[in-house]
C-alpha positions in Angstrom: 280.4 187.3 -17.5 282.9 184.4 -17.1 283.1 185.0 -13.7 279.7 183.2 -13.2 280.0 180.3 -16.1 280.1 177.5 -13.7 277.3 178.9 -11.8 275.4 179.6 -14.4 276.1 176.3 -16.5 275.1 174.6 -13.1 271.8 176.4 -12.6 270.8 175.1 -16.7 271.7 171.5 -15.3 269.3 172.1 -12.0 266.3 173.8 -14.3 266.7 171.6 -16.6 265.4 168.7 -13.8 263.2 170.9 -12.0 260.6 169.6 -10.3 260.4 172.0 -7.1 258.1 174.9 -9.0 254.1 175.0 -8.3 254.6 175.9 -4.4 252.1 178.4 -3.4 254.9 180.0 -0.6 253.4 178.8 2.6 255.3 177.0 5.0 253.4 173.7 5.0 255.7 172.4 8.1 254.3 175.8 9.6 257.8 176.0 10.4 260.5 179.1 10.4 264.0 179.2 11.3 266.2 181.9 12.4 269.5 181.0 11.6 273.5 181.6 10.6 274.7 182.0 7.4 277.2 179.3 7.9 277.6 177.0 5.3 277.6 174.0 7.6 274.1 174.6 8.5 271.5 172.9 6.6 268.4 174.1 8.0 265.6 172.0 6.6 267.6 168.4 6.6 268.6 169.2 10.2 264.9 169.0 11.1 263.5 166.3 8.5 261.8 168.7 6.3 261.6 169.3 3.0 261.3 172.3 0.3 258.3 174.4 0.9 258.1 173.0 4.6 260.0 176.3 6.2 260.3 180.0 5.5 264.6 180.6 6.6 266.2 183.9 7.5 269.9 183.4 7.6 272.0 186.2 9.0 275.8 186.7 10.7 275.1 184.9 14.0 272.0 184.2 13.8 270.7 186.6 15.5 266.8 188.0 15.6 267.3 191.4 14.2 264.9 193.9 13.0 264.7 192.5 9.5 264.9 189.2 11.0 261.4 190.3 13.2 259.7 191.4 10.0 260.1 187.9 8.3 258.9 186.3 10.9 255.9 188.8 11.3 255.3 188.2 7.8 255.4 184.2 7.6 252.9 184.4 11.1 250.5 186.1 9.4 250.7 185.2 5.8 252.6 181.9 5.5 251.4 179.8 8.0 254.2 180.0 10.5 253.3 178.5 13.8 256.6 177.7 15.2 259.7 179.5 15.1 263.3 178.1 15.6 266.3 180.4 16.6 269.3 178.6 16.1 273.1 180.2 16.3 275.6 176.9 16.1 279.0 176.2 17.8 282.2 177.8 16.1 280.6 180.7 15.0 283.1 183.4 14.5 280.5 185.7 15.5 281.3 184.5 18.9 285.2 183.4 18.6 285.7 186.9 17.9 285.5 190.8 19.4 284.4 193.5 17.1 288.2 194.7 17.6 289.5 191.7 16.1 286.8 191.4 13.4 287.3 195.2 12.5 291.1 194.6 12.4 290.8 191.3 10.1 288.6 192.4 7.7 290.3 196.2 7.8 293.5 193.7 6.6 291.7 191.7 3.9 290.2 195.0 2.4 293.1 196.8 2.6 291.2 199.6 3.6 289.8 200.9 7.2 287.0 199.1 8.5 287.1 200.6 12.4 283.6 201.8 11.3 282.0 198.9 10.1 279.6 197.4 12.9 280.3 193.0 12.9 277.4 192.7 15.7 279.5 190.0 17.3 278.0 187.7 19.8 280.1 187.6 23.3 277.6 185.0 25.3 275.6 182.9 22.8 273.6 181.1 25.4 272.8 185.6 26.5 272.3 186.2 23.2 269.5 183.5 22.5 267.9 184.0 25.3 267.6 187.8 24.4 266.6 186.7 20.9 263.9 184.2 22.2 262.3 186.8 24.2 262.5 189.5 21.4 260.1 187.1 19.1 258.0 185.8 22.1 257.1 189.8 23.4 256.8 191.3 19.8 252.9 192.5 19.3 252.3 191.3 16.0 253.7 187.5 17.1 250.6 185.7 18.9 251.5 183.9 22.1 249.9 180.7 19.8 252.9 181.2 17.9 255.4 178.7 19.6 258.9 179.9 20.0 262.1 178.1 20.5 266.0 178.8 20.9 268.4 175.9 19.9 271.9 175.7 19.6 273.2 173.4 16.7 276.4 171.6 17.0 278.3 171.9 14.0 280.6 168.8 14.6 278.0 166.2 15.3 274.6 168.0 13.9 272.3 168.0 16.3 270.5 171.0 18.3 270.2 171.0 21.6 267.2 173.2 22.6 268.1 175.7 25.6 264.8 178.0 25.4 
């Protein structure tokens, strides 16, 4: 139980203030954004919007996977997503890295083998979004009124630059 104090003694201190409850869900921006689970990344201040404005799906990378697909299916059709922001960032070690080295590094930390564990690394980001773009654009269940847009953000500076 002490492992969590501070978190938990934290989280009394933010309830006790809370004024953020009573949202119905909906993404009032209309707004959701496909993104890295990189603590640099601040999805909703990086676009001026606030809580309740976005749905977020945060993964390794990125990347616009299959669970990914089904969020966004899910805020299109019942959370009032009309556009939808893929955004991997600069200095992602999903990029900086093979699935060699990732396997090897994290095989290290463990202590343990991790040849078998799959990273999903990211060779050609630029590639990569462009696939990822397309994925959400082409799905049935996405409406071509649904806008869709690939961004890179820049770490360092905090800005996207939009490439699809």
């Amino acid at each position: 139980m002490d492992d969590f104090t501070d978190l938990i003694t934290a989280n009394q201190a933010f309830a006790d203030t809370f004024e953020l409850g009573g949202f119905d869900g909906v993404a009032h921006a209309g707004v959701a954004i496909v993104t890295c689970m990189d603590s640099r990344i601040d999805p909703l201040r990086m676009l001026g919007l606030q809580h309740g404005d976005a749905k977020i799906f945060r993964n390794p990378g990125g990347r616009v996977t299959n669970a990914a697909l089904e969020a966004l299916v899910l805020g299109v059709h019942l959370l009032g997503v009309e556009r939808v922001l893929v955004v991997p960032h600069t200095r992602c070690a999903m990029s900086s890295s093979t699935e060699a080295e990732l396997r090897e590094r994290i095989g290290a930390s463990a202590g343990v083998d991790a040849s078998w564990q799959q990273f999903h690394v990211v060779p050609d980001q630029v590639a990569a979004l462009e696939e990822d773009v397309q994925k959400v654009r082409s799905h049935p269940l996405i409406p071509g009124s649904v806008k869709v847009g690939g961004f890179l953000y820049h770490v360092d500076t905090g800005l996207l630059e939009q490439k699809f």
